[in-house]
N, C-alpha and C positions, 0 to 999 in steps of 0.2 A: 504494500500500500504506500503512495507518495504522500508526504506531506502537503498540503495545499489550502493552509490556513494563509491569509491576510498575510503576516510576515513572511511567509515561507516564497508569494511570489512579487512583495510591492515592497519598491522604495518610496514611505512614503512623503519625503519630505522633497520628494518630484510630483507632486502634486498641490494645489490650491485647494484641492478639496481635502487633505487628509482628516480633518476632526470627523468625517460623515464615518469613518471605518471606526473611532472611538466603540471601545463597549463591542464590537463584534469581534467573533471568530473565522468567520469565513465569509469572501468577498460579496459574494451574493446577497446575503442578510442585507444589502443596504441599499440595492437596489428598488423598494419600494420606499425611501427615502430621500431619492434626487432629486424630486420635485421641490420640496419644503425644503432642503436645505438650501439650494440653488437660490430661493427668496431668499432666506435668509444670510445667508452669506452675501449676496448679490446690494443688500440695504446697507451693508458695511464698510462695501469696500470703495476705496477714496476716490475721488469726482477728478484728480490731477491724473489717475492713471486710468478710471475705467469713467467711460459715457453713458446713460440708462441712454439706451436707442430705440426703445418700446416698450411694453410691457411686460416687464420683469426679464429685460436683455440689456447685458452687461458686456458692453467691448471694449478691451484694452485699447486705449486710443494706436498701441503703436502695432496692432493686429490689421493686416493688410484682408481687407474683404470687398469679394468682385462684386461689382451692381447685378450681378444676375443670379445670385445667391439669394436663397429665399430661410430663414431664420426667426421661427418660432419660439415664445417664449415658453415657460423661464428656461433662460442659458445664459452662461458665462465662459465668454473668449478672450482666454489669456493675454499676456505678453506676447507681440512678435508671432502671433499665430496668423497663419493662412488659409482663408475659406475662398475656394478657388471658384472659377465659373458652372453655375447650375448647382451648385451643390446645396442639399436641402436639409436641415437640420428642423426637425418635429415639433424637439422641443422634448425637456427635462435631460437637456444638454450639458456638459462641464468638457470645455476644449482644451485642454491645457498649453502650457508657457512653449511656443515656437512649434507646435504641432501643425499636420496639413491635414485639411478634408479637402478632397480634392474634386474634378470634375466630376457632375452627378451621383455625387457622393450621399446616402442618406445615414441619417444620425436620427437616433430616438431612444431616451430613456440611459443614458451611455456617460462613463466616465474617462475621456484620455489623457489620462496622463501625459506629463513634459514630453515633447518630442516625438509623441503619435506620429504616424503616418498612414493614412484613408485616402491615397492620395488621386484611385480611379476606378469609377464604376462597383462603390463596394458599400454595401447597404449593413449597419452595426447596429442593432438592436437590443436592450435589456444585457449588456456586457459593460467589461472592463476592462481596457486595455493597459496597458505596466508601462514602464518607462522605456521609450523607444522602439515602441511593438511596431513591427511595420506590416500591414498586408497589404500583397499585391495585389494588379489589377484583376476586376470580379470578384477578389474572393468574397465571403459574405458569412455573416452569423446568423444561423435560424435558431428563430428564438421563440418557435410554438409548437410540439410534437403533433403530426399528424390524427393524432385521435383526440390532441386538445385535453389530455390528463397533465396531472399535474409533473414538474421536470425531476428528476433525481438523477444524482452524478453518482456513476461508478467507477467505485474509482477499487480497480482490482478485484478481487472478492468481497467485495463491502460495497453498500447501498447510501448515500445520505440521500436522506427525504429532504427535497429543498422547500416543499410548502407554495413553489412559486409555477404558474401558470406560463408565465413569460419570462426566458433564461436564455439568454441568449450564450457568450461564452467568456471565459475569464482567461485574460491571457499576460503572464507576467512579466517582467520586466525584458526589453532584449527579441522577444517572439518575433518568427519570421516565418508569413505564413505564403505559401506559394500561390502565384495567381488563378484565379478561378478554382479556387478550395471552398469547401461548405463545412462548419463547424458547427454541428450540430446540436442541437437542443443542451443545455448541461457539459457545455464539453471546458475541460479544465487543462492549460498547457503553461508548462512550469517555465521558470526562465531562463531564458539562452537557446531555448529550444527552436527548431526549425520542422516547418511543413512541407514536404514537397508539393509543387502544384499540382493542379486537379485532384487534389485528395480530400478525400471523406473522409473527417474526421468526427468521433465521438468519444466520453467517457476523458479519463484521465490520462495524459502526457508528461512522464516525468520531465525533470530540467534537464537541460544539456543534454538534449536528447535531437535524433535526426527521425522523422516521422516518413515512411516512406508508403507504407497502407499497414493496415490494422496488424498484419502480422510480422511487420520489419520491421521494428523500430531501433538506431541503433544508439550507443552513445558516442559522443563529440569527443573524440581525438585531440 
């Protein structure tokens, strides 16, 4: 069994959001959180560095965002962050310091960390991305099991009950996911770790691991 608690795959002081992880053990718990804290954090922070641009939308003044970005509240975009052309952001957004969402990129319900990159054609829903997680183009997190039960992460012989309807996937500091990958419902990838592209991925990914399909996985040399 891997570890995959909060510590195990988040730096969290590469984040604006670190206090919402306070009080939990595993990254998901906070997920039905983003919204309310996003207000609340979003009323705090100082008018010399970030703009209220809408309704409960927070932009770092020195965050480069294209006119044809469309940007739901509440969200908060960093430092130095880039929301590039078309890209669509839902809303219960947190973009972190110099990260990119990229061309037709959607965003909902989603925490990235410092140095995200979403940078084409890649839809991240009910997830959380670690410091410097990159996915390629297409890849995408689903984040509703086809029968619409509830998500649970396996991770080895053991089962956690997440309680959560909408889960998309947790990916920790470092993660490199190949383009047009789909990481399915509950899927947990430790840090350092790498996806090959077009892979289906589900369940748990230790760290410093190479993902190449369900039954390859090796470690990083």
């Amino acid at each position: 069994m891997v570890d995959i608690k909060i510590k195990d795959l988040y730096s969290l002081d590469e984040t604006i959001a670190a206090d919402i992880f306070e009080g939990a053990e595993y990254p998901w718990e906070v997920l039905p959180k983003i919204k309310d804290y996003i207000i609340t954090l979003g009323n705090s922070l100082p008018e010399d560095i970030y703009e209220l641009k809408g309704e409960n939308i927070w932009i770092a003044r020195s965050a480069s965002v294209a006119p044809s970005a469309c940007i739901n509240g509440p969200c908060i975009i960093d430092e130095d962050a880039e929301i590039r052309h078309c890209a669509f952001i839902r809303g219960n957004a947190i973009v972190g310091k110099g990260a990119v969402v990229g061309n037709s990129t959607e965003l909902k319900n989603v925490i990235l960390f410092n140095k995200v990159q979403v940078p084409h054609y890649n839809y991240v829903g009910d997830s959380i991305l670690g410091f410097k997680a990159h996915m390629g183009a297409g890849s995408i997190t689903s984040n509703v099991k086809s029968d619409k039960t509830l998500v649970v992460v396996k991770n080895g012989e053991s089962s956690i009950e997440t309680g959560l309807k909408k889960f998309g996937a947790m990916l920790g500091d470092r993660v490199e996911v190949g383009c047009n990958s789909v990481l399915n419902p509950g899927t947990v990838i430790g840090k350092d770790s790498n996806i090959y592209p077009t892979s289906c991925v589900r369940g748990v990914i230790p760290p410093s691991s190479i993902y190449k399909c369900k039954d390859i996985i090796a470690d990083k040399q």
